[in-house]
Phi, psi and omega in degrees: 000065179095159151094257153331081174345058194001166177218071222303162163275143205248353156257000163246152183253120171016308184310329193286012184184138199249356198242001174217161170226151202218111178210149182233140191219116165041083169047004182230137194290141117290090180225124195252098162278142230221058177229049181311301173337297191245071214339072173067019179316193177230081157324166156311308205275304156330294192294317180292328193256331155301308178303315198262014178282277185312302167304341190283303198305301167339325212237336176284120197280297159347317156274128167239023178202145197218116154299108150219109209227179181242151171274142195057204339163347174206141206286299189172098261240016137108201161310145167290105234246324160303343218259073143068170146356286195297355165305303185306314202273112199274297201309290184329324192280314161278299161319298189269002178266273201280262206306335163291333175276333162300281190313002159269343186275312215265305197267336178328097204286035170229140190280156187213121178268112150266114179259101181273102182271012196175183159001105164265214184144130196040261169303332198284340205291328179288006148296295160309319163321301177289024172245164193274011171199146187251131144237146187211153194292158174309329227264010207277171172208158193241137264159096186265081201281354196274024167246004174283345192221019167075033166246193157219125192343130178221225189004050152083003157322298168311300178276350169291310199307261165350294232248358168291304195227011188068149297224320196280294174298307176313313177291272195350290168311323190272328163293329201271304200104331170315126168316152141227117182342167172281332180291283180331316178260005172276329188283343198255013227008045200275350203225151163276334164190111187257130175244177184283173210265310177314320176268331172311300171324314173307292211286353197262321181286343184259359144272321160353274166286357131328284204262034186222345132307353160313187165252115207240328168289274121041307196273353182278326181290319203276319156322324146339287188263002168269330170299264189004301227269291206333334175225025168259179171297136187286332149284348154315290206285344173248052158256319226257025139258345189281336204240346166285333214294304176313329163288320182311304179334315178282329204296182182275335190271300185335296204302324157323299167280343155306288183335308186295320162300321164304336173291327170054082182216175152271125145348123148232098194289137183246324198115357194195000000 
C-alpha cells in the first residue's frame, strides 16, 4: 500500500493463491483481497487462503506486522451469497471457516492493522473487527448486513460490536442494518483513524512501519493480555501481566531499551 515496492515471502509461490496477495516490504505482511468484481466477498477460496496467509505470517520471523486491506472499491462485502447450498450450512461453515480465521488474526502475536477502503459489510465488517487497530478512507462504511437477508450477526461480530459501541448502539445497528460511517466509527471509537482513500495508503505505511520497527515481542505479549483483559477478573488479569510482564523483562529488546535510554539514543528493537 504505497511506498516500498513489495517483496513476495519467497515460500509461497503466486500460484498458491487465487483470491488473495500477499507481499512483504521492510517487516510488513500485506494481504489484500483481491475479489474487486463482488467487493472482496468471502468465498470458500478466499477464507481457506486467508487462513493460510496468517499462518504463513504466523511462522515468518521476518514479518512484524500485518496490512489487511481490500482491492477496488471495497474493503469487504461480507459472505459470498453466490457460492450455493454449501454456503447455507451455517453452523459447518462457520466452525470449521469463519471462526478459525477470526481467532487466527486475534491470536496472531503480531499487530495487524485493517486498512479499510470502502464497503465492510456483515462478515468483512467481523474481519475488520478481529484486527488490533482500523484505519479507514473517509468513504468507507461499516454495515451489519445479516439482518437485510434474515440472519443474525456472526464470525465474532457481537461481541466485538457490543464491547465497542454498547449494548444500545449495537442493538441498532444490528436490527436496522444502517450504515455506519467511517466519521461516525471514529467517533464512537470503533476505528482509530480516518483519512481520505487518496492518503490511507501513506498513512497505514507509516504505522506499519512504526510497529513493525517496535519491540515486536512486547507488542504480541501485550496483544495477549488485551484478548485477556476484555472478559477476565481483574486477578486474572494481573497474575497474566506479572508473569508475561517477566518474559518481556528477560528479552533483548528490554535490554535494548534500557541501554538506549542510558545512552539518550533510539532503541534498535529485533523483535524477541
Amino acid at each position: 500500500m504505497g511506498g516500498t515496492s513489495p517483496v513476495r515471502i519467497p515460500r509461497m509461490q503466486d500460484a498458491a493463491y487465487e483470491t488473495i496477495r500477499l507481499e512483504v516490504a521492510e517487516g510488513v505482511a500485506t494481504i489484500t483481497l483481491n475479489r474487486p468484481e463482488s467487493l472482496n466477498a468471502l468465498n470458500a477460496a478466499m477464507r481457506r487462503e486467508l487462513l493460510a496467509a496468517i499462518k504463513q505470517i504466523r511462522r515468518d520471523d521476518a514479518v512484524r506486522a500485518v496490512v489487511l486491506t481490500g482491492e477496488g472499491r471495497g474493503f469487504c462485502s461480507g459472505a459470498d451469497l453466490r457460492g450455493g447450498a454449501s454456503e447455507r450450512a451455517f453452523r459447518r461453515v462457520l466452525t470449521t471457516e469463519y471462526n478459525p480465521l477470526i481467532a487466527a488474526i486475534r491470536e496472531l502475536p503480531k499487530p495487524v492493522i485493517a486498512a479499510v477502503n470502502g464497503v465492510a459489510a456483515g462478515a468483512g465488517v467481523s474481519v475488520a473487527l478481529a484486527c488490533d487497530l482500523i484505519l479507514a478512507a473517509d468513504e468507507a462504511r461499516f454495515i451489519q448486513a445479516f439482518i437485510r437477508i434474515g440472519l443474525v450477526p456472526d464470525s465474532g461480530s457481537t461481541r466485538a460490536l457490543v464491547r465497542a459501541l454498547g449494548r444500545y448502539r449495537a442493538a441498532q445497528l444490528i436490527f436496522t442494518g444502517e450504515p455506519l460511517s467511517a466519521a461516525e466509527a471514529h467517533a464512537a471509537g470503533l476505528v482509530n483513524a480516518v483519512v481520505s482513500l487518496a492518503e490511507l495508503p501513506a498513512a497505514v505505511t507509516q504505522v506499519a512501519a512504526a510497529l513493525a520497527a517496535g519491540p515486536t515481542g512486547a507488542i504480541g505479549r501485550a496483544k495477549r493480555l488485551i484478548n485477556h483483559a476484555e472478559d477476565a477478573s481483574l486477578d486474572a488479569s494481573l497474575a497474566m501481566e506479572a508473569g508475561l510482564q517477566e518474559l518481556a523483562g528477560r528479552s533483548d529488546d528490554h535490554a535494548e531499551g534500557v541501554a538506549a535510554f542510558g545512552e539518550k539514543r533510539e532503541p534498535r528493537f529485533v523483535g524477541h
